[in-house]
N, C-alpha and C positions, 0 to 999 in steps of 0.2 A: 801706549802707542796711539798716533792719530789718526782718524778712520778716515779712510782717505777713497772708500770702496763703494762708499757712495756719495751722492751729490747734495751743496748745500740745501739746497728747496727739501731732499728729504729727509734731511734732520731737523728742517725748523718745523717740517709736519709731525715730528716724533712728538711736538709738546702737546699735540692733542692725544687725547686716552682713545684710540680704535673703540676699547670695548664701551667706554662712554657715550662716544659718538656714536654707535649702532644703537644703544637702549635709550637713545633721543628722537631716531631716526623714527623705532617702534611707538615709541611713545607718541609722538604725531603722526606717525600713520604715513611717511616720507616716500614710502616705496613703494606703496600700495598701486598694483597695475606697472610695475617698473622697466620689464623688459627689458632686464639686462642692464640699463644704466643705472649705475647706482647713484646715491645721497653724495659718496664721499671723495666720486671722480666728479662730481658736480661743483664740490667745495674743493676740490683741488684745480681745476678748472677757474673757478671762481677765483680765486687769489692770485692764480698766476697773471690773472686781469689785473689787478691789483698792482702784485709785485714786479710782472715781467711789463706795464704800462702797454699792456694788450689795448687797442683802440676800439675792436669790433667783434665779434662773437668768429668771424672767419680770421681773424689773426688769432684768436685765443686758439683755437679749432688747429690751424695750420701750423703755429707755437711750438703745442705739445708731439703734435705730429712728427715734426721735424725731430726731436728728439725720441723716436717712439723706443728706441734701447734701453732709453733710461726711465722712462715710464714704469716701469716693474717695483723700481725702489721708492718710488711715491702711492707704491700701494694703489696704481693703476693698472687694466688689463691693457685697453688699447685706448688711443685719442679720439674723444666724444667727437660726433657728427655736427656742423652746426644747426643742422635743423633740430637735432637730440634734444642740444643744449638748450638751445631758444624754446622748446615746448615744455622744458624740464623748469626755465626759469618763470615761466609763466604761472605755469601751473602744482608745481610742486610748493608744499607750502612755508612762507618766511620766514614762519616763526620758531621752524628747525634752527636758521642760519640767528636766531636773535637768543635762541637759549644754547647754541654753541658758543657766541658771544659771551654770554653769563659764566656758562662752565669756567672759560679761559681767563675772565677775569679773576674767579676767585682764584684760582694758581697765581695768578702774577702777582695779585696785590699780596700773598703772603710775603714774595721778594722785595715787595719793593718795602714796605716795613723792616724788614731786616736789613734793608740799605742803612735807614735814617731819615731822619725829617730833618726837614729846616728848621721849625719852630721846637720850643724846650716842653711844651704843654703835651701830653698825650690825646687828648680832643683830637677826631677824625674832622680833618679839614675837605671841604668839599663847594668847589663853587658851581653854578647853575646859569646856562647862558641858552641863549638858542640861535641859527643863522639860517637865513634864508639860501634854498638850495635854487637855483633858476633853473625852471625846464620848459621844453618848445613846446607853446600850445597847440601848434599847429599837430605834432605828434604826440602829445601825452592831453588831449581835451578834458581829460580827467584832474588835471592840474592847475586849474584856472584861479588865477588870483586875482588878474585886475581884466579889465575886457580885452588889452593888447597881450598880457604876459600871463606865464602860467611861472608858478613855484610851490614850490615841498617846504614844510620848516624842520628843521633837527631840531630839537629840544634835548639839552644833553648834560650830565653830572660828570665834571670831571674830580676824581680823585688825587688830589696832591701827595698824596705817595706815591712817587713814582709818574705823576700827572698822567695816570690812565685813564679813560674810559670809564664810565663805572655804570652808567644806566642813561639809556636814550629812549625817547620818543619819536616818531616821525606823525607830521600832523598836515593838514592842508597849510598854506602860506598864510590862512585869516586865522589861524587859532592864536590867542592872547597868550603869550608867557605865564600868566597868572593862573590862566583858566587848567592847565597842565600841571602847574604847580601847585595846586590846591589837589591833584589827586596823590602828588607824594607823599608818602612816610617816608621820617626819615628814623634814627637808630638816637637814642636819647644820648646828650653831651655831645652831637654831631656837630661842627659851626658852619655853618651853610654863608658862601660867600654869594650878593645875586646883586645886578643894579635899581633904576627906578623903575624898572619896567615890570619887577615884583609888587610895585606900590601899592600894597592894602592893609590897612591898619588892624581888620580882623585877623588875616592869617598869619602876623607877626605876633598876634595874643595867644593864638591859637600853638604857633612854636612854643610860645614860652610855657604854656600849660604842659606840653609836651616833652618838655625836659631838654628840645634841641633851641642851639645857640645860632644868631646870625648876623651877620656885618652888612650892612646897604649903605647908602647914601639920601641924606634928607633933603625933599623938595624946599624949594625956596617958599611956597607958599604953606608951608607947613601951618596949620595951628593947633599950637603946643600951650604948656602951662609949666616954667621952670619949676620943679622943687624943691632941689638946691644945687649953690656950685660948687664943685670938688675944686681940690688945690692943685693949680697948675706949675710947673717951673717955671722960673723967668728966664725968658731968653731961647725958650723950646722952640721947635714948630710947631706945638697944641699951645692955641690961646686960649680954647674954654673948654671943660669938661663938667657937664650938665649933664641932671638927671630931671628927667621930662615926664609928663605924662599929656599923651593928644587928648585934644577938648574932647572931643567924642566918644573918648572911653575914659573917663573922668570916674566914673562909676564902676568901675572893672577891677579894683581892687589891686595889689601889687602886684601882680603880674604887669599889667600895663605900663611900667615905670621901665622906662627907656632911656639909652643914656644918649644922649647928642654931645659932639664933638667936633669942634673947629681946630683944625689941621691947615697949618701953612705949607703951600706947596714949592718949593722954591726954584722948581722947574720951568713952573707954567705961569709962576708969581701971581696964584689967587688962594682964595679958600676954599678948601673942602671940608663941606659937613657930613661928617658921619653919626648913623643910626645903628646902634646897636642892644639886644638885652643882655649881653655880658657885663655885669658889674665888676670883675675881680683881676681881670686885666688890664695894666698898664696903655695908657690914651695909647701911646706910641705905639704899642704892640696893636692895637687895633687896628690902628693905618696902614701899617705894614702888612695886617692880614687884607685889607682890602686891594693893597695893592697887588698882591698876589693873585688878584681875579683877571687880572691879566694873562695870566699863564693859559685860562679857556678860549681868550681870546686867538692866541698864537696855535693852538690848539687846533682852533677853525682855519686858518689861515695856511696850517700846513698840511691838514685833512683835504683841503681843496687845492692846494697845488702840487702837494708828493703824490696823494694817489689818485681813482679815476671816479669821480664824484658830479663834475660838473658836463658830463654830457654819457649818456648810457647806451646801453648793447642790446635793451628791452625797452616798451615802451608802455608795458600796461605796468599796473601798479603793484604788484606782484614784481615782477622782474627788478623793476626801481627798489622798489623795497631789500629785494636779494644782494642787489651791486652794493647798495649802501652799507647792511647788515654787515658784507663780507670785508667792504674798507673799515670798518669798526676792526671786525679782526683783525684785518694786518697791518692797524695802529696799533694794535695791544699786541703784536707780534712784533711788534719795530720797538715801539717802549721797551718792552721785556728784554730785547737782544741788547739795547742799548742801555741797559740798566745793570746788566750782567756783564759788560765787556769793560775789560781794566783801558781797554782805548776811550781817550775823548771823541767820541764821535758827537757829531752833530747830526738830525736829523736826515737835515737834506744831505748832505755826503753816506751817509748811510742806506739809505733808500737807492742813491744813484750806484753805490759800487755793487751790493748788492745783487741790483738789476744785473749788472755784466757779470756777475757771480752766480747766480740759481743752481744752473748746471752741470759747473765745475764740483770735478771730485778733491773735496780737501776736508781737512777737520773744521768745522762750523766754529771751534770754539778757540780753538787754535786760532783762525781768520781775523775772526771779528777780535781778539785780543792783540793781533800784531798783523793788520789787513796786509803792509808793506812790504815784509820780509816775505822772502823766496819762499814755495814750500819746499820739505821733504825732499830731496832728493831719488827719484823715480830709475829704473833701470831703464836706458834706453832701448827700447824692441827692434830698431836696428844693430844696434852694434852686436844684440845677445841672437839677433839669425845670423852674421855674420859669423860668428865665433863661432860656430855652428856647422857652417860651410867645410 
């Protein structure tokens, strides 16, 4: 039978664990001096930012209000105050909202495994990008990138099962992609997809000592030293598959032996050279995996237009931090629903009906599997007082 008794928003908050959430809360100390508002009407608050495209802390505030009936089934007492909310965001600390994050990915990425991959290889594919966030220098002075402009950078590992989320950093706007990337581990047999903006010939040795795999693209001013050439097909779009080793680690023994690969693009009619230390896969398959770094790209593009990323409700670095935290979540709450629903939904159509959905009482799985079709059939409460009469 389809649960129809409570409202979508508070079955997509059923996929977080209460009792996990609480011993995270403890864990950092989230409530400490709390009076009354709790961590998890804060993160319910917080998403409906998110999900409901709340603009300011008094439309979040007035939102839930207006609904306050239905408040109960989202495991809230009454609708946060905005002054509550705004000292709760400041001050309460991020890094509840960044290991609620973590919890929720491990659950999803079990599903999206069981979905399927694209590729035939078992190797955990992961590419590595980062995008500039722009915020008002004039309100966030904390922010300052250039002397006119202030910006954040994400730094973020998307998961191609499922193209979740998998681990972010937030950094000032001057941090290097490299400098970030040099403090990850990754999980040995991993293939980390990343562009030139990775370019360092030490932490590419250093993968390789590591047991993890990766796809890049090679500078034009490379100096290399061929090894030898592997055999091409004629008439491919790989014209060379070379095994290399850079001048400067010439001394470094095999590990440093790298393979480069020229790929005809027939889109954009040039070459691309790719760098990789995967010797045992097919050229082709390699280009393919790099084209696939695309997917982090689209990734950014729809983190910044579906949800509320590019202008905030807080303006100290704490609060910036929270809003972001919580749009991680409810991309890994949008992936998940859209991973699990036998509809073709597309992102953006999915976040928009959604939104005119939260509060509606219908079955969540029910919806999202056939959003179109009427629901249920309901007793209408006039006709059953009139019968009555």
């Amino acid at each position: 039978m389809t649960n129809v008794t409570r409202s979508i928003f508070s079955q997509i908050l059923e996929l977080f664990s209460r009792g996990e959430f609480e011993a995270l809360v403890r864990q950092h100390g989230a409530e400490r001096h709390a009076r009354g508002f709790l961590c998890w009407t804060q993160l319910v608050a917080m998403l409906f930012c998110q999900l409901g495209r709340a603009h300011s802390l008094r439309e979040i505030c007035y939102g839930l209000a207006a609904i306050e009936g239905k408040l109960s089934h989202l495991g809230v007492k009454k609708a946060p105050k905005r002054a509550t909310l705004s000292y709760a965001n400041e001050h309460r600390p991020w890094q509840l909202f960044q290991s609620v994050f973590q919890q929720l990915y491990q659950r999803c990425a079990g599903e999206a495994i069981v979905r399927g991959r694209k590729f035939s290889f078992k190797n955990k594919l992961i590419s590595m990008d980062s995008t500039m966030v722009q915020m008002s220098l004039s309100l966030c002075n904390w922010a300052k990138y250039t002397r006119a402009k202030g910006a954040i950078k994400l730094h973020l590992l998307l998961d191609h099962d499922g193209y979740l989320p998998q681990f972010a950093v937030l950094t000032d706007g001057q941090k290097s992609d490299i400098a970030v990337a040099l403090k990850i581990r990754f999980e040995p047999g991993t293939i980390v997809i990343f562009d030139r903006g990775y370019y360092r010939f030490g932490w590419w040795l250093r993968l390789t000592r590591e047991g993890v795999l990766f796809v890049s693209r090679l500078k034009d001013n490379a100096q290399y030293v061929v090894l030898r050439d592997n055999p091409v097909e004629s008439g491919s779009a790989i014209r060379k598959d070379q095994v290399i080793v850079m001048k400067a680690q010439q001394r470094s023994g095999t590990d440093a032996h790298f393979r480069r690969i020229e790929f005809w693009n027939e889109d954009t009619q040039e070459i691309l050279v790719f760098v990789t230390n995967h010797h045992q896969l097919p050229a082709q398959t390699i280009a393919d995996i790099y084209r696939e770094r695309w997917q982090i790209e689209l990734f950014f593009k729809s983190l910044k237009q579906l949800l509320k990323i590019k202008s905030f409700v807080g303006t100290s670095v704490n609060a910036v931090q929270i809003q972001i935290w919580t749009a991680l979540i409810a991309m890994l709450l949008l992936r998940y629903l859209k991973l699990r629903s036998t509809f073709g939904w597309s992102l953006s159509n999915l976040v928009a009906l959604l939104r005119q959905q939260l509060f509606v009482h219908r079955g969540l799985w029910t919806w999202l599997n056939a959003p179109f079709q009427p629901p249920e059939h309901l007793p209408d409460l006039q006709m059953t007082l009139l019968e009555g009469v």
